[in-house]
C-alpha positions in Angstrom: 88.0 126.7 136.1 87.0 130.4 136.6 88.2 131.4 140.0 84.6 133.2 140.7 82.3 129.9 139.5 85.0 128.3 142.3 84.5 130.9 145.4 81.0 130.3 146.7 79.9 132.9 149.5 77.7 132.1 152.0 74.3 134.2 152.5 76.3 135.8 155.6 79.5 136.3 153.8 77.4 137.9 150.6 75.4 140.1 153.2 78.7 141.6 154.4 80.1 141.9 150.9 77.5 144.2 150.0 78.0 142.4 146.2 78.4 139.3 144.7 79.2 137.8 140.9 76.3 134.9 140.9 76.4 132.7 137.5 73.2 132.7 135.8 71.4 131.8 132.1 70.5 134.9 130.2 69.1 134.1 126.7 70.4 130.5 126.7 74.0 131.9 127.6 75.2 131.1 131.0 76.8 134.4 132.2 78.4 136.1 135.4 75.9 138.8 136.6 77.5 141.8 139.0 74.5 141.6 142.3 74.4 144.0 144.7 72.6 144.1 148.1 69.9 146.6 148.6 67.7 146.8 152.0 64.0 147.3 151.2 61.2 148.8 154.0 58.4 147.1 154.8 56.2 147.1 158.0 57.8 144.4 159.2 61.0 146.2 159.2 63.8 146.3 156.4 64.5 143.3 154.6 68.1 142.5 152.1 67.4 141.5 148.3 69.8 140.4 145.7 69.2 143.8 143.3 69.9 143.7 139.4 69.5 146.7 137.1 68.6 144.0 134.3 66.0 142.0 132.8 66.1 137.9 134.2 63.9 135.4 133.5 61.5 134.8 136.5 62.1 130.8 136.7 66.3 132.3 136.7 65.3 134.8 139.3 63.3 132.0 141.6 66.5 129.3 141.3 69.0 132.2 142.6 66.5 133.1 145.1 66.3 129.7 146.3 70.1 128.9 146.1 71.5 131.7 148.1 68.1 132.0 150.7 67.9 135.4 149.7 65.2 137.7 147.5 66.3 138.8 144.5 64.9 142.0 143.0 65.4 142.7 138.9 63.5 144.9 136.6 61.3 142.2 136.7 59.9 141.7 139.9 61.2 140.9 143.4 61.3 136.8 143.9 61.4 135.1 147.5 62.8 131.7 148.2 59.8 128.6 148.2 57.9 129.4 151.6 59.1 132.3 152.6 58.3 136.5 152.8 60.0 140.0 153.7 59.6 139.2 157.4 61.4 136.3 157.0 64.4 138.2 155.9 63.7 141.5 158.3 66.8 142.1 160.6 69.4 140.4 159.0 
C-alpha cells in the first residue's frame, strides 16, 4: 500500500502542514494531487481553501471538499463542503 494513501491528516494537521498529497480521479485515473493551503479575504475575515493550479472535475472538487471539511479552490471554481460558507471557515 502507498505510504501517502495510508497517512490521513486531519483538517488541523493539513492546516499546519500548509500542503497535503490528497488522492483524487482525474480523467478516470485515480491520481495523487500536490494541495496547498491558501487564505482567501472576504468580509467576514480570511478563510483557508485547499488551492490547485489544475483543472478537477466539480463533483471531484465537492467530495474532497466534503471529506477533509475544507474549501477547495481549482481553476475551476472554489467548492465548499454541503451547508457551509467562507464565514464558516474565517479564523481558522
Amino acid at each position: 500500500m502507498d505510504e501517502r494513501a495510508a497517512k490521513h491528516l486531519s483538517r488541523d494537521d493539513l492546516l499546519r502542514a500548509g500542503k497535503a498529497d490528497i488522492r483524487v480521479r482525474h480523467v478516470g485515473i485515480i491520481q495523487f494531487r500536490e494541495f496547498t493551503v491558501k487564505r482567501i479575504p472576504s468580509p467576514v475575515g480570511a478563510f483557508p481553501v485547499l488551492f490547485l493550479d489544475k483543472f478537477l472535475d466539480a463533483a471531484e472538487c465537492a467530495r474532497v471538499a466534503e471529506e477533509i471539511q475544507l474549501p477547495v479552490q481549482t481553476k475551476n471554481g472554489l467548492f465548499f463542503p454541503k451547508g457551509k460558507a467562507s464565514r464558516d471557515f474565517a479564523g481558522l
